[in-house]
C-alpha positions in Angstrom: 93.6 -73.2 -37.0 91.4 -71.3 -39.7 92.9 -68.7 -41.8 93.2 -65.2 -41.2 90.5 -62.8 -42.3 91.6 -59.4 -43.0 90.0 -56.1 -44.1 90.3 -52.7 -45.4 87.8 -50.2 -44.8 88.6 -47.0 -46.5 86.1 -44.0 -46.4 85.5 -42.5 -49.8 85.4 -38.8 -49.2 88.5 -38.2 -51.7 91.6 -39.2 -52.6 93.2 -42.7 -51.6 95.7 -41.7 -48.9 99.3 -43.0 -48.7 98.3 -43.5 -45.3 95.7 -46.0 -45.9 97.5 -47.9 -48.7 100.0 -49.0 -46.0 96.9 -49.9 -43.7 96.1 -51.9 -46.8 99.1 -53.0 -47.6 99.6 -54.8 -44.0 96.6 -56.5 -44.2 97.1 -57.4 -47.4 100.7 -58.6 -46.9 99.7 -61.1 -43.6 96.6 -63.0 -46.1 98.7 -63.3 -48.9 101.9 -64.6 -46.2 99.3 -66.7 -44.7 96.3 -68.0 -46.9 93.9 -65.8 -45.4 91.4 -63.5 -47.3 91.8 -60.0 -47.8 88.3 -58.1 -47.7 87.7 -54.5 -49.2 84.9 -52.9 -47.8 83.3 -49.2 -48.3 82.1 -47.0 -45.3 80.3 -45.1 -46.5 78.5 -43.6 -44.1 79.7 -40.1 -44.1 76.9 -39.2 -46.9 77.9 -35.6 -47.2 81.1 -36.1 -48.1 81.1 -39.7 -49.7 80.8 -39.9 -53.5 80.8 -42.5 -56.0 83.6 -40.8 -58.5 85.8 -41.0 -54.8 84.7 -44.9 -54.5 86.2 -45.3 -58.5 89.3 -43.4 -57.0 89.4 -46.1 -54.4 89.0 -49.0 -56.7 91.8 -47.4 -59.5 94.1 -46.5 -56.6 93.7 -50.6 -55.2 94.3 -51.5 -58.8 97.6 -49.4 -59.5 99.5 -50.7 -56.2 98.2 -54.0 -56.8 96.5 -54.9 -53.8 94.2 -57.5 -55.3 90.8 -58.4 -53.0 88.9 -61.4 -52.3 86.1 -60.1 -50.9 84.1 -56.5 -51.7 82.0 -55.1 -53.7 81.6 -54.6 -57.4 84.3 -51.9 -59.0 85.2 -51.1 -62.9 85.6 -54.2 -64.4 86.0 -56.4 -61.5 82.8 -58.3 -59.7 81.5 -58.2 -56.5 83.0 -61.1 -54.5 82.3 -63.3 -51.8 79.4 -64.3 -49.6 79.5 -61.8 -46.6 78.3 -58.8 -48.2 76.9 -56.5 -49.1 80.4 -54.8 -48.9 78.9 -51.2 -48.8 78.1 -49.8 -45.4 74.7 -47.7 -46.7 74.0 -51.2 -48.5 73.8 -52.4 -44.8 71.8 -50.1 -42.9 69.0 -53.0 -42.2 71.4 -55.2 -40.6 72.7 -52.5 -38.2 69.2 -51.4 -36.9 68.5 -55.5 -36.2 71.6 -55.9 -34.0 71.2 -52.5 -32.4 67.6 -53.8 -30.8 69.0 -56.8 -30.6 71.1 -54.9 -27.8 68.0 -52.7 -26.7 66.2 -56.5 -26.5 69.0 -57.9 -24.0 69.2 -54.6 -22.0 72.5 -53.8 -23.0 72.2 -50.9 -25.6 68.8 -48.4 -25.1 66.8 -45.5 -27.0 67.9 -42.4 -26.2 65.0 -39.7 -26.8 68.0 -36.2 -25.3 67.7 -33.6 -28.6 71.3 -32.0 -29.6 69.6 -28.7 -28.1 69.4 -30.7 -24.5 72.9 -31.7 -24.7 74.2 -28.8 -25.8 72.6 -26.6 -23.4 74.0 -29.2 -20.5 77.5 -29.1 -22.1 77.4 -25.3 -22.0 76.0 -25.1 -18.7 79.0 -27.5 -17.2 81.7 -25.9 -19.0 80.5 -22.5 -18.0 81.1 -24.2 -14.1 84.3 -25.8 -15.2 86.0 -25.0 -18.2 88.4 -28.0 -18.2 85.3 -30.5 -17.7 84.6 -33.1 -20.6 81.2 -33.2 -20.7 79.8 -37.1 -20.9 76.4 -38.2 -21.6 74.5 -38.1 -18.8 72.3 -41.4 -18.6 69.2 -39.6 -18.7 67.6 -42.1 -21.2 69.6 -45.5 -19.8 66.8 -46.4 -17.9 63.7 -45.1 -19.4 61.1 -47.7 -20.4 58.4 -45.6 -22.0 58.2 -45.1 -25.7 57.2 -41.9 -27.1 56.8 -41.1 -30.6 60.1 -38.9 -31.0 63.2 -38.9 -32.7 66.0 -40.9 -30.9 69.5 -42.7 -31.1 70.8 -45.7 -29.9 72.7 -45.9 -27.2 75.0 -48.1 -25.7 75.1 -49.0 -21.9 78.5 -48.9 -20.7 79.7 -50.5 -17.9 81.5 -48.2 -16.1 83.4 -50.6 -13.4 86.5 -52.7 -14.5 88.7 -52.1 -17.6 89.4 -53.4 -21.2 92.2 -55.5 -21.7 93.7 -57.1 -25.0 96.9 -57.5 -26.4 98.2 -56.1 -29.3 100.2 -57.3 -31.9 102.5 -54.6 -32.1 101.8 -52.4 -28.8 101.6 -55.6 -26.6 99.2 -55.6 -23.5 96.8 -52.4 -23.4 94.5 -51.9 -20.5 92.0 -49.1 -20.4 90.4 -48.2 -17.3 85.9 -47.8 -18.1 85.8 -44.9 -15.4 85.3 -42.6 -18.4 83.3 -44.2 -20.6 80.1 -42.8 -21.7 77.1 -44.4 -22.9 78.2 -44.2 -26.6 75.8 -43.6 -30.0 75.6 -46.2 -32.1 73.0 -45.6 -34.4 71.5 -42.2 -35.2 67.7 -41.1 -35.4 68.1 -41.8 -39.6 69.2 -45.1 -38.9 72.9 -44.8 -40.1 75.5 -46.5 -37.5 78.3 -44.6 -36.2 81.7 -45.6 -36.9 82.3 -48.2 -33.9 79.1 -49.8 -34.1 78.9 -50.0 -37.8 83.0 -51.2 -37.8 82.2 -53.6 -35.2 78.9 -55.2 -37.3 80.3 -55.8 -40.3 84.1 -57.2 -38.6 82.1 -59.6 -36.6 79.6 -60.7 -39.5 82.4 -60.5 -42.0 84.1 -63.0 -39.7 87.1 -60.8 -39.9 89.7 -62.7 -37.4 92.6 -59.5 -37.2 91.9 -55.8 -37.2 95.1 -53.8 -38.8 94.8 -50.1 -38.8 96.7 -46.9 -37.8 97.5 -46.2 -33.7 95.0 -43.3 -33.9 92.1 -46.0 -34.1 93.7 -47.6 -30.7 90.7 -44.8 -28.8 88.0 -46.8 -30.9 89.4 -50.8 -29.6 88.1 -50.5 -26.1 84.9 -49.6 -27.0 84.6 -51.9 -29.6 85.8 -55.0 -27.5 82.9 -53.9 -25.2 80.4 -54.4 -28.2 82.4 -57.6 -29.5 81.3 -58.8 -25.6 77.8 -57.5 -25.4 77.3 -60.0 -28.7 79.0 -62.8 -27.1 80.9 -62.5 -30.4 84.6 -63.6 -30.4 87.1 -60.7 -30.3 89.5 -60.6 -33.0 92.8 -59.1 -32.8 94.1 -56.5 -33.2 97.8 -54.5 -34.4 97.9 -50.9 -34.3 100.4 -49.3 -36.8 102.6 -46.5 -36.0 101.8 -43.1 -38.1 103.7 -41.6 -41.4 104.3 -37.9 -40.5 105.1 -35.0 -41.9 108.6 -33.4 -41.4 107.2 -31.1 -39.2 106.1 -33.5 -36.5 102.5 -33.2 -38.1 100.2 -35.9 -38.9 100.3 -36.6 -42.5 96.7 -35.1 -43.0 94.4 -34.8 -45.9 92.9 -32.0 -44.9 95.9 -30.1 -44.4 98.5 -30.3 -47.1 101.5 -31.0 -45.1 105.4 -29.7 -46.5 108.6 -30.8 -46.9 111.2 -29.0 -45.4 112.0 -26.9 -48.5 108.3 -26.0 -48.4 107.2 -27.9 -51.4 103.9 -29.7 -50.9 104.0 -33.4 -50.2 102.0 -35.8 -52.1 99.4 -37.6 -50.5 97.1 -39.2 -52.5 98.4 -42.6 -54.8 96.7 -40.6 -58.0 99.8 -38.3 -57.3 102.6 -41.0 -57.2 100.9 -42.7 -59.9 100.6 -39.4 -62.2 104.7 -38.8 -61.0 105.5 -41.8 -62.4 106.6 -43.6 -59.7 106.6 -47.5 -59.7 103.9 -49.5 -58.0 105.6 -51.8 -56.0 107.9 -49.1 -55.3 105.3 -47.0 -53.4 104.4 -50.2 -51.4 108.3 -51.0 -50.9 108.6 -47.0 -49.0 105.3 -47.4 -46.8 106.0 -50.7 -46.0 109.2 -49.3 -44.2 107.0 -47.1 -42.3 106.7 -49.2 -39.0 108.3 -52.8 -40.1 111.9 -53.9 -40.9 113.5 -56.4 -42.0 117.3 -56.4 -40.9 118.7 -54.1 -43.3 117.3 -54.5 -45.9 115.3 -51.5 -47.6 114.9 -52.4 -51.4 112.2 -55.3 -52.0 109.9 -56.9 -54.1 106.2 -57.4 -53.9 107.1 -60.9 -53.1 109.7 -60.6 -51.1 107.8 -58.2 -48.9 105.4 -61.3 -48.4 107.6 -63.7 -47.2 109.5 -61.3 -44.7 106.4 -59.3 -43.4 105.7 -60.6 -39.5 104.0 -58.5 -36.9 106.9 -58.8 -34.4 108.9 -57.1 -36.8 106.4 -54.0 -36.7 108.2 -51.1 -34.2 106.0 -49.1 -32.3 107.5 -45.3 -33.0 105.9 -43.2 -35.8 108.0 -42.4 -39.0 108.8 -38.5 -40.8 108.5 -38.9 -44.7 111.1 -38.3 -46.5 111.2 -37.3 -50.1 114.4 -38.4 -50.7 114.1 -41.2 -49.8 110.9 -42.6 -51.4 112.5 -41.2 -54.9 115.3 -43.5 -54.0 113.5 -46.2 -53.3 112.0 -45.7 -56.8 115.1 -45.3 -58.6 116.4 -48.4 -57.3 113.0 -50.5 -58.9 113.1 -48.7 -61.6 116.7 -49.5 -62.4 116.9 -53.0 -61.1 115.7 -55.9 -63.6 114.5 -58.1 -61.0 112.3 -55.6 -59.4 111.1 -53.3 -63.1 111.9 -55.9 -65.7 112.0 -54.6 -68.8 108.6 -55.4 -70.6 106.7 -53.8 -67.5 109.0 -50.8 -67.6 108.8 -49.8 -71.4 105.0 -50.9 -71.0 104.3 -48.2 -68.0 106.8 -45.6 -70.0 104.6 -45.3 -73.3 102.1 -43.3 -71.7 104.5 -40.6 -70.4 105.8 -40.1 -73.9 102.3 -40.3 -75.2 102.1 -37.1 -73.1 104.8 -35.6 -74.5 103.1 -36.0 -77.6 105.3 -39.2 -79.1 103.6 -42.4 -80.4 106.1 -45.2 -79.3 106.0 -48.3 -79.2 106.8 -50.8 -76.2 109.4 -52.8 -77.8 111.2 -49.6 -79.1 111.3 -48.2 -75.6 113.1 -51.5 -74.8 115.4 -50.8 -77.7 117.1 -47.7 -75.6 116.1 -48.8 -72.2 119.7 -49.5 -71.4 121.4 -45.9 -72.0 118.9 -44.0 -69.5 118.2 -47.0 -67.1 120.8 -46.2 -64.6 119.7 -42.3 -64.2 115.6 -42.1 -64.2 114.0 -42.1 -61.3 110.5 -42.1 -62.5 108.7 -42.8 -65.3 108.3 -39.1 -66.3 112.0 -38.3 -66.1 113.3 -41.8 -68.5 110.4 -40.3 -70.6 111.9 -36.9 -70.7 115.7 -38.7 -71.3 114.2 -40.8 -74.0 112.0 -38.1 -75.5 115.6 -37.2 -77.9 115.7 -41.1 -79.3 112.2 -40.1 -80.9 110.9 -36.9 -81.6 112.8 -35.7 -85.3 114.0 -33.3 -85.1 115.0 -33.1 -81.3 113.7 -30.2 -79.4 116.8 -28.2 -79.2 118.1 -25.9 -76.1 118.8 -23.0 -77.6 121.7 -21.9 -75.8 123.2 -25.2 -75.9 123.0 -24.6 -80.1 124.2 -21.0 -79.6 127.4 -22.3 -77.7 128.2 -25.5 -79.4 126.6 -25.5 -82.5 129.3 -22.3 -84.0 130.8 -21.9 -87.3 134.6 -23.1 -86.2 132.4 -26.4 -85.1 130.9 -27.2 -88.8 134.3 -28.9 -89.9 134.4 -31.3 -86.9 130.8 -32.1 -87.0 130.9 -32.8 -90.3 134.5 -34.5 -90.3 132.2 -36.8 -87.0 130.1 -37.8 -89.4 132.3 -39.0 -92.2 134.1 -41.4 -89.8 130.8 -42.7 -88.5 129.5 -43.6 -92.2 132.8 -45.4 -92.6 132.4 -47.5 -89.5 132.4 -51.7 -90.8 128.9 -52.0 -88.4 126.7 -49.9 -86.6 128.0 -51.0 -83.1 129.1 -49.2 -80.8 133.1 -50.8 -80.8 133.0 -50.4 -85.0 131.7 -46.6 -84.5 133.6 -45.8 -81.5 137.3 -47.4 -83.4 136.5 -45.8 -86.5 136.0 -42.0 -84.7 139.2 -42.8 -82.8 141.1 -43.1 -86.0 139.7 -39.9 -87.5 140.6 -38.1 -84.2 144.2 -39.6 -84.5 144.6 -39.0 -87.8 143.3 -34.9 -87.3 145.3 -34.8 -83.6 141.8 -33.7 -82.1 140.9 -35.0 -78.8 137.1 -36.0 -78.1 136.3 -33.0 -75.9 137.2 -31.2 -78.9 134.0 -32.4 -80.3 131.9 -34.1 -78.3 129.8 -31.5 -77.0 128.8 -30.2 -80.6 128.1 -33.3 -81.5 126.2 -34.4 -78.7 124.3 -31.6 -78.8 123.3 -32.4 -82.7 122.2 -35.7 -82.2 119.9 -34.8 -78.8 119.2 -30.9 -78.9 120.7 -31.4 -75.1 124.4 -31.0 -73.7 124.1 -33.8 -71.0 123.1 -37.2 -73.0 124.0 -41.0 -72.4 127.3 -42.2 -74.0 127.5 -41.0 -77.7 127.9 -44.5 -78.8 124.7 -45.7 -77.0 123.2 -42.8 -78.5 124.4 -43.4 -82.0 122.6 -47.1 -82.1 119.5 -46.3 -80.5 119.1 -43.6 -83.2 120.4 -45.5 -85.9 122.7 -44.7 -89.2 120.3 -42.7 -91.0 119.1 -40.3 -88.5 122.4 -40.3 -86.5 123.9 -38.5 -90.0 120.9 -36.7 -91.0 121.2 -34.7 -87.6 125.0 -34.5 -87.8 124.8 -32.8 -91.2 121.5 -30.5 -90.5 124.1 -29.8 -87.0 127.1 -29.1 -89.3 125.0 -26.5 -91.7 123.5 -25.1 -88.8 126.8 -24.4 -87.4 127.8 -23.3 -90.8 125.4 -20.6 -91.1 126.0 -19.0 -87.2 
């Protein structure tokens, strides 16, 4: 049995929706599970809304989540691949108009000379004698045989007896009856395909084997099984994927920002996760739950979604989104070794302190990795809790300084300090025994201090342990902030 050929053939008119990174992602998941080849392909064919800086979206977006191609065309720094191209729709436009007449030739597709004004004025006309009609093409064209030199489309002659039936992967059996279909377009007078014909072209000379997209493409398979047939072309199949909605109930639409329930918007484009600081295979871990299951479990790797992804395991309701619990999902990569190790996690941190204006570098990140690990749940926010370890001095909350950093607080701060610089090591055990003694010997208790001091070493009054803190920042600058602290304190 050959190996699965998959593809996925995003539109680029904007962003790269979440949407259709988990269309990728399923495709992607079943040819890496299985050997196949996964196939990135541009349509294109929307030319007033298609743009090349959204195509370079596409390609970064791919990049980020790490949904690697086989086959496509040419993006920043990667070459165009494999021998079925060209992977760009407009690129294509020749091979379109030689299998439409190659449809006109066997009788099965014609030219349809009707202007938009004659159709228009027919679709009025029946409405105004029935308001609920659908108005369908009427055949006027199907079978003319002269050629006049006019505009015209392409047309495809539909049988209108029988049904379609195929099974799909995730739906099961689907039968649709042809009683209502029309004679469809499937090139226009410019020559650029419509979306079935051109989809149904390039799947069947791309020799793509499966067709995984969202249930709202379900309306598009029976007429595209009809043109799979009218070639004598084998019919691939096919798996329909529930939706991601809003809260609300709503389609989780580009065109209209959808909400969470508080009212905040919801992020829909990668670009937004990405600029977040959410974790790649983090993003793919949350949309792969979006219609598939494994037992449950709801934390995995890139990996591990591989070898548990099946199609039987794909449920057929639609999902809401939930905030929550995508940033959960996140916290639990980003916290988990196995899933963020630690060279990838200080590596995609630098750049969010590099924002904050902080030159760090990876292995220092690494250095105090271990005292914020546990709370971030994006990159931004372990940036923001490491942003203390090195900036000198620390930006300081003011009314943090204003409450702790008093003149009754000097002697302590400064006593703190004493008994760290007599510590035997800079450990935390040696600096944690040695402040115990000068608490014992003074009959202070830690709470006595420990906001003032915590407050001088990270300008903040919630921090990790002050011991962690104290050897990430190290002797010298762990005094030097104590004492600037203590004559602060002295001076309020």
């Amino acid at each position: 049995m050959s190996k699965p050929r998959l593809r996925f053939a995003p539109s680029p008119t904007g962003y790269l929706h979440i949407g259709g990174v988990r269309t990728a992602l399923f495709n992607w998941l079943w040819a890496r599970k299985t050997g196949g080849t996964f196939i990135l392909r541009i349509e294109d064919t929307d030319q007033e809304r298609s743009t090349d800086e959204s195509r370079a979206v596409i390609f970064e977006a791919m990049k980020w989540v790490g949904l690697d191609w086989d086959e496509g065309p040419a993006a920043s720094g990667i070459p165009a691949a494999g021998s079925h191209g060209p992977y760009t729709q407009m690129d294509r436009l020749a091979i379109y108009k030689e299998k439409a007449e190659e449809l006109v030739s066997a009788r099965k597709a014609f030219h349809c000379f009707c202007t938009k004004e004659e159709l228009d004025a027919q679709r009025k006309a029946l409405i105004a004698r029935d308001p609920k009609a659908q108005f369908k093409y009427p055949g006027t064209c199907r079978e003319r045989t002269d050629h006049p030199d006019l505009p015209f489309v392409t047309r495809y002659k539909a049988d209108r007896t029988g049904s379609v039936t195929y099974v799909d992967k995730v739906f099961g059996e689907v039968i649709t009856p042809n009683i209502e279909t029309q004679d469809f377009v499937l090139i226009r007078s410019d020559g650029v395909p419509l979306y079935n014909f051109g989809a149904v072209v390039d799947d069947m000379l791309m020799e793509v084997s499966l067709v995984a997209r969202g249930r709202d493409h379900m309306i598009n398979t029976p007429p595209q099984i009809m043109l799979y047939e009218a070639f004598g072309a084998k019919v691939p199949e096919f798996a329909h994927l529930p939706m991601i909605l809003a809260p609300s109930g709503e389609k989780l639409s580009k065109r209209k920002p959808p909400k969470n329930p508080d009212g905040s918007p919801i992020p829909v484009s990668v670009e937004e996760y990405r600029d977040a600081g959410y974790a790649p295979n983090a993003v793919l871990n949350y949309l792969a739950r979006f219609g598939w299951s494994h037992g449950d479990q709801e934390v995995f790797s890139k990996d591990e979604l591989i070898q548990a992804f099946s199609w039987e395991s794909c449920g057929r309701g639609d999902g809401k989104f939930d905030a929550k619990k995508f940033l959960a999902i996140d916290h639990e990569h980003l916290k988990t070794e196995r899933l963020m190790p630690a060279d990838e996690y200080a590596t995609r941190a630098v750049p969010f302190l590099a924002q904050r204006g902080l030159t760090v570098t990876t292995d220092a990140v690494k250095g105090a990795l271990h005292t914020i690990r546990d709370r971030a749940t994006t990159f931004a926010q372990a940036a923001d809790m490491l942003d203390p370890f090195f900036r000198e001095p620390p930006v300081m909350d003011e009314k943090a300084a204003q409450k702790f950093l008093v003149k009754d607080a000097a002697p302590r701060l400064t006593g703190f300090r004493d008994a760290l610089a007599k510590a035997s090591e800079w450990s935390e055990a040696a600096l944690e025994a040695s402040v115990n003694a000068w608490l014992a010997e003074n009959a202070l208790e830690m709470k006595a201090v420990g906001q003032p001091v915590r407050v001088a070493l990270t300008g903040r009054t919630a921090s990790p342990s002050l011991y962690q803190v104290l050897v990430v920042l190290g002797r010298e600058v762990a005094l030097a902030r104590l004492t600037r602290a203590a004559e602060t304190a002295e001076r309020s």
